[in-house]
N, CA, C and O atoms as a GROMACS GRO file, in nm:
protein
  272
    1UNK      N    1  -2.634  -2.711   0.224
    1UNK     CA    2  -2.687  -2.596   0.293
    1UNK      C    3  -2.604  -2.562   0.418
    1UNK      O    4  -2.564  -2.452   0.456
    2UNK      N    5  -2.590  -2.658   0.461
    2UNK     CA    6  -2.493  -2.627   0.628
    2UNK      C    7  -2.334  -2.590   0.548
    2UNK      O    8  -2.314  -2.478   0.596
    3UNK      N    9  -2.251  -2.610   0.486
    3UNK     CA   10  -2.161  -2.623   0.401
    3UNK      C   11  -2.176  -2.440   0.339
    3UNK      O   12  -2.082  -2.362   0.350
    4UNK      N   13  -2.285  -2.409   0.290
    4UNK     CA   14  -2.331  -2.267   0.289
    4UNK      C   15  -2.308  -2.224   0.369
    4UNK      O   16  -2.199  -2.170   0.348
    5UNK      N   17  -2.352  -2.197   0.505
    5UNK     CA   18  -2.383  -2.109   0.586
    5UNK      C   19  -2.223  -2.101   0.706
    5UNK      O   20  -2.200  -2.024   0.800
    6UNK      N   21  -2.138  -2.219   0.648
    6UNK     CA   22  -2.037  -2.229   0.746
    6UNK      C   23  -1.979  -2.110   0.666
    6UNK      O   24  -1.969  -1.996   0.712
    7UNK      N   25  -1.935  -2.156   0.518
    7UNK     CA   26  -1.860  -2.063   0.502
    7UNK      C   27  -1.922  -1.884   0.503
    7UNK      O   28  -1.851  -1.785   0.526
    8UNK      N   29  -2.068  -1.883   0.471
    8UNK     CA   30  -2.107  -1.754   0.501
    8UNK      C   31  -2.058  -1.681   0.622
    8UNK      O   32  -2.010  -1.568   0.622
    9UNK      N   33  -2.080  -1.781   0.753
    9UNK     CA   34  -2.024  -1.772   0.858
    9UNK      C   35  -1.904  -1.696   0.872
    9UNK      O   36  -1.881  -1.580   0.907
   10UNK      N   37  -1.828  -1.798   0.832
   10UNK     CA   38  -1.666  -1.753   0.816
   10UNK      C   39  -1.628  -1.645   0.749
   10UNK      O   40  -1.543  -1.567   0.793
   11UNK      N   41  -1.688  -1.633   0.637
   11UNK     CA   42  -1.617  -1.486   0.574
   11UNK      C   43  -1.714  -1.359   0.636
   11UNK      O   44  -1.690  -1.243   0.606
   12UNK      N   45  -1.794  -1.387   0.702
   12UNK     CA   46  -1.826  -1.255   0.804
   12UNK      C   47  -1.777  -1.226   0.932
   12UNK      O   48  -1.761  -1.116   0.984
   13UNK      N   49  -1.757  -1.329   0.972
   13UNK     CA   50  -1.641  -1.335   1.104
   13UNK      C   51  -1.506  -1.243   1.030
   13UNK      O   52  -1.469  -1.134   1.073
   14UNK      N   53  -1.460  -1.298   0.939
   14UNK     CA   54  -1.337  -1.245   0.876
   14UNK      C   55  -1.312  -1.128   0.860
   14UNK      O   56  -1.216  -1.057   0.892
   15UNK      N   57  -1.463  -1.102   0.776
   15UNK     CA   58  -1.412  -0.943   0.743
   15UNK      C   59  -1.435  -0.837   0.889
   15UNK      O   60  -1.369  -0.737   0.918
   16UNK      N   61  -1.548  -0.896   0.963
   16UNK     CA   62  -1.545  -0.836   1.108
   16UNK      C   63  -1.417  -0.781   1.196
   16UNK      O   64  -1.371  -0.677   1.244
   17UNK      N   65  -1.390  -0.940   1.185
   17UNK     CA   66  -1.216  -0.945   1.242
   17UNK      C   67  -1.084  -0.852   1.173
   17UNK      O   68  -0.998  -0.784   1.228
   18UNK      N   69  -1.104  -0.879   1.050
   18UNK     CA   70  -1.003  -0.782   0.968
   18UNK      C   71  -1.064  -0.611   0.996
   18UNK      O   72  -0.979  -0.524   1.014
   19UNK      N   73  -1.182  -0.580   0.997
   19UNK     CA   74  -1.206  -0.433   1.064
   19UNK      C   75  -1.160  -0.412   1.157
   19UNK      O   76  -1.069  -0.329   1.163
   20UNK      N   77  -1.204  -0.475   1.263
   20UNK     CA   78  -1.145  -0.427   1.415
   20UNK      C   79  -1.020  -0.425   1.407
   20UNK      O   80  -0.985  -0.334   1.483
   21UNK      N   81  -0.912  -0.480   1.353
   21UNK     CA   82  -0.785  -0.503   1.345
   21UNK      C   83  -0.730  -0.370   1.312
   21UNK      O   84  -0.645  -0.306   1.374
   22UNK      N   85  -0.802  -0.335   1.186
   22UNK     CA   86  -0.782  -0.207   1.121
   22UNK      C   87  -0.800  -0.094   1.202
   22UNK      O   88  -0.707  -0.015   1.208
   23UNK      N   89  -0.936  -0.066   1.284
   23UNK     CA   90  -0.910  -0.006   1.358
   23UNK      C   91  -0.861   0.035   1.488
   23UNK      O   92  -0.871   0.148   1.536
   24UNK      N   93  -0.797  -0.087   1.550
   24UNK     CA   94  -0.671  -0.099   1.608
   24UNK      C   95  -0.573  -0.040   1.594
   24UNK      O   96  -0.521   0.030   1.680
   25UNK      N   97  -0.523  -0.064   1.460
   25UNK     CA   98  -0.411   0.026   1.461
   25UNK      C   99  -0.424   0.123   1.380
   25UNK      O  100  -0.331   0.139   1.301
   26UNK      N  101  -0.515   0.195   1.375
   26UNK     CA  102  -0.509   0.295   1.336
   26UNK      C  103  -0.542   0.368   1.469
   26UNK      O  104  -0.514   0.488   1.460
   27UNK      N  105  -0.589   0.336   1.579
   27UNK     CA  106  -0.636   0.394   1.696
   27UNK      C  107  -0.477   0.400   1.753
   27UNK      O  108  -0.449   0.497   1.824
   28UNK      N  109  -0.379   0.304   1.727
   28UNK     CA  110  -0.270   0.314   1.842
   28UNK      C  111  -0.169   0.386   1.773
   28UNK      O  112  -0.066   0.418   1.833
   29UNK      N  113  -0.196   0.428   1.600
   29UNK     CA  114  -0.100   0.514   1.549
   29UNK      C  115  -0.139   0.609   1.608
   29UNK      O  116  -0.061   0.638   1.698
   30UNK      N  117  -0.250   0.697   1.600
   30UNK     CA  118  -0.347   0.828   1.676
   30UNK      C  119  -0.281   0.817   1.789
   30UNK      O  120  -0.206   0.912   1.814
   31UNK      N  121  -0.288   0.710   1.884
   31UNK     CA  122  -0.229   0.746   2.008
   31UNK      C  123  -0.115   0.786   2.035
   31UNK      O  124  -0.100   0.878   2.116
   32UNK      N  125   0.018   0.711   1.957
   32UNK     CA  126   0.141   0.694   1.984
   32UNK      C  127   0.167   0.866   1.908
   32UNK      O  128   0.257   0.936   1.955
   33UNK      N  129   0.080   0.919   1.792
   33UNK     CA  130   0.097   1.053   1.772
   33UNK      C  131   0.043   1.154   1.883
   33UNK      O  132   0.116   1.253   1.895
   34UNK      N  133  -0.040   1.153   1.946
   34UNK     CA  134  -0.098   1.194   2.091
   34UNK      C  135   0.040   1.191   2.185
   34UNK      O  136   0.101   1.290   2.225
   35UNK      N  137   0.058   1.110   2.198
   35UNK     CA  138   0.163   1.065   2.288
   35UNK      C  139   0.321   1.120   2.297
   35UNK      O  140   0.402   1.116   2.389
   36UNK      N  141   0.328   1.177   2.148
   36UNK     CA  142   0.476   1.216   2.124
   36UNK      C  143   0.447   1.353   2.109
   36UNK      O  144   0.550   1.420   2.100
   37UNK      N  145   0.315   1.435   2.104
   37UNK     CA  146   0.245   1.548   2.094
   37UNK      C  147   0.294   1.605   2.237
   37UNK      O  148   0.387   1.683   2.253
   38UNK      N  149   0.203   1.544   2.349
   38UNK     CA  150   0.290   1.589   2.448
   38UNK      C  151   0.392   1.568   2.524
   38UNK      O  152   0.402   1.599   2.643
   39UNK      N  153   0.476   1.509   2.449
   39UNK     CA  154   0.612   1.452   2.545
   39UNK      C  155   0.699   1.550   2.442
   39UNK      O  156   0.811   1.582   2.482
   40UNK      N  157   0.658   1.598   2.322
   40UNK     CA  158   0.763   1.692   2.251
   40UNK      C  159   0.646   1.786   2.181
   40UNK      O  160   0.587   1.745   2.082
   41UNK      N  161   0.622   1.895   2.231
   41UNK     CA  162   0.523   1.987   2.171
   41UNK      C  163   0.569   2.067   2.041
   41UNK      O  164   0.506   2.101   1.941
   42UNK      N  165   0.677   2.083   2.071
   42UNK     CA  166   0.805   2.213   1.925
   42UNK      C  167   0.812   2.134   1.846
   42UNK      O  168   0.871   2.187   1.752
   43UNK      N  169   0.772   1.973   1.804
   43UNK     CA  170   0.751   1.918   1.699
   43UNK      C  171   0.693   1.900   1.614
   43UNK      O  172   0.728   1.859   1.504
   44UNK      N  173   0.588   1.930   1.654
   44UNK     CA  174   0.421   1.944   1.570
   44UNK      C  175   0.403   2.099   1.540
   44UNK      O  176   0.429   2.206   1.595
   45UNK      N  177   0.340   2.048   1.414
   45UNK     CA  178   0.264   2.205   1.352
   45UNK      C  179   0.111   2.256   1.476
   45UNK      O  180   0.026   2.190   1.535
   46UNK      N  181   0.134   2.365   1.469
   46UNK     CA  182  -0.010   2.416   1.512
   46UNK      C  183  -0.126   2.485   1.468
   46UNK      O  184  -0.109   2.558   1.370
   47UNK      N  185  -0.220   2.480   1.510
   47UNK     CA  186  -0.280   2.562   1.382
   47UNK      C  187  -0.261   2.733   1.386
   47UNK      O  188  -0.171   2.776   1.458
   48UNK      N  189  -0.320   2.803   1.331
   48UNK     CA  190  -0.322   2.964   1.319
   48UNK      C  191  -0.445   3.016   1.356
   48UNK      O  192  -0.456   3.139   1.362
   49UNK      N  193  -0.544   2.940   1.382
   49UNK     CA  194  -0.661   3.009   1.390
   49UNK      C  195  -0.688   3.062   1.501
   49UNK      O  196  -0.627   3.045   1.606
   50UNK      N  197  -0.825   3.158   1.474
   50UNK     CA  198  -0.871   3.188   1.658
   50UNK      C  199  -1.010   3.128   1.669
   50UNK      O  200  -1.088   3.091   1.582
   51UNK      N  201  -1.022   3.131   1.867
   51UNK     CA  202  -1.132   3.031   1.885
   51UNK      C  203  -1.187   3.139   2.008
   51UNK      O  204  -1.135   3.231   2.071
   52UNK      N  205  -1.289   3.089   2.007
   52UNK     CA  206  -1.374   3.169   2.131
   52UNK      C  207  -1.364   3.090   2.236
   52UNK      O  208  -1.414   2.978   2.233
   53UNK      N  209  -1.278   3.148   2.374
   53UNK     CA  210  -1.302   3.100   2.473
   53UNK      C  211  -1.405   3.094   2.582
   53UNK      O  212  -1.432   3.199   2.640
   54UNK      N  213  -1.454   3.002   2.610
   54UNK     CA  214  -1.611   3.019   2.685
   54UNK      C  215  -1.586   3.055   2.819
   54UNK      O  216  -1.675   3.132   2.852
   55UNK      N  217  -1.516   3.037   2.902
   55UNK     CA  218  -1.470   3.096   3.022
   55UNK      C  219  -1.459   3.248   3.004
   55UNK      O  220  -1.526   3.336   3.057
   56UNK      N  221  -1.369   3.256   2.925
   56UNK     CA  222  -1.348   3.428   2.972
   56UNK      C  223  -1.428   3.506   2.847
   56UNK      O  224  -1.412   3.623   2.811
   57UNK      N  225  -1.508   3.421   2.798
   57UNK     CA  226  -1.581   3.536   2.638
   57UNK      C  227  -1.483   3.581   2.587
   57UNK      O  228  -1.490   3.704   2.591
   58UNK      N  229  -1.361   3.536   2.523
   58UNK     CA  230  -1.256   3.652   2.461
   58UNK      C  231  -1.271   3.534   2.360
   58UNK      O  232  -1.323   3.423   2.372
   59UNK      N  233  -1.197   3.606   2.240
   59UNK     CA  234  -1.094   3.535   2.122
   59UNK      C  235  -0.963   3.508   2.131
   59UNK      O  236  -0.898   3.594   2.189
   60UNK      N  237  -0.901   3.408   2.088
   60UNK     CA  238  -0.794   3.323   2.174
   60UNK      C  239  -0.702   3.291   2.059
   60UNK      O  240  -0.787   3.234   1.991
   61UNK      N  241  -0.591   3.284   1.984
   61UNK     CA  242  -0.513   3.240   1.958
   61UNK      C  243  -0.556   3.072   1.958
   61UNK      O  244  -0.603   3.029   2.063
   62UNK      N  245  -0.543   2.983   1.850
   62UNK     CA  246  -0.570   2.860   1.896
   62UNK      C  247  -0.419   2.803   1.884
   62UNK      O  248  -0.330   2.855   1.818
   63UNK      N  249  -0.410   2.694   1.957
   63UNK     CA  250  -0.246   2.644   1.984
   63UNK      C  251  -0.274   2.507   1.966
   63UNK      O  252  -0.194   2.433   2.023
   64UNK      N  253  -0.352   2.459   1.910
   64UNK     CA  254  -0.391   2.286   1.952
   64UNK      C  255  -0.314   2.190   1.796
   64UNK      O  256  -0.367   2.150   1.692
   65UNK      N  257  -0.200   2.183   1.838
   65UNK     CA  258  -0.142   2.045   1.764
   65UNK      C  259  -0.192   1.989   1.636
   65UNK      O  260  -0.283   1.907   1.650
   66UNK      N  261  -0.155   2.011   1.515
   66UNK     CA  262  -0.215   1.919   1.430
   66UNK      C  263  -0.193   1.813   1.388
   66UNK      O  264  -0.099   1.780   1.316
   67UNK      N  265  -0.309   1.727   1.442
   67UNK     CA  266  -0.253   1.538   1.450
   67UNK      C  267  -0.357   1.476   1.347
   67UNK      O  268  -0.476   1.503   1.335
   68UNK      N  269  -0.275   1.381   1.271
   68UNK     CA  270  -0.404   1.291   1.183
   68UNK      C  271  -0.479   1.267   1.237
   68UNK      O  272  -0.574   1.206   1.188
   0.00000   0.00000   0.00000
């Protein structure tokens, strides 16, 4: 029974551990694409759409980067 529950133990720790990992780097790919977004803007696609700006009530051209 104890022999049970170690390894139950363990492979939930594991797969815990292997998530966070995962989303680690998937958080620091996002970033390092963030990151090269604005240090080189003419590199990235943008989108085409329009958006309503809440400050001035107008419709706006949207310009915002498209990042995974």
């Amino acid at each position: 029974m104890v022999l049970l529950s170690k390894i139950l133990l363990t492979t939930i720790c594991g797969v815990l551990s292997v998530w966070c990992i995962k989303k680690l780097i998937f958080a620091w790919y996002e970033f390092c694409d963030l990151w090269q977004a604005k240090k080189h803007p003419e590199n990235f696609f943008h989108t085409e759409g329009v958006v309503f700006n809440k400050k001035t009530k107008k419709l706006e051209e949207s310009s915002r980067p498209i990042l995974p």
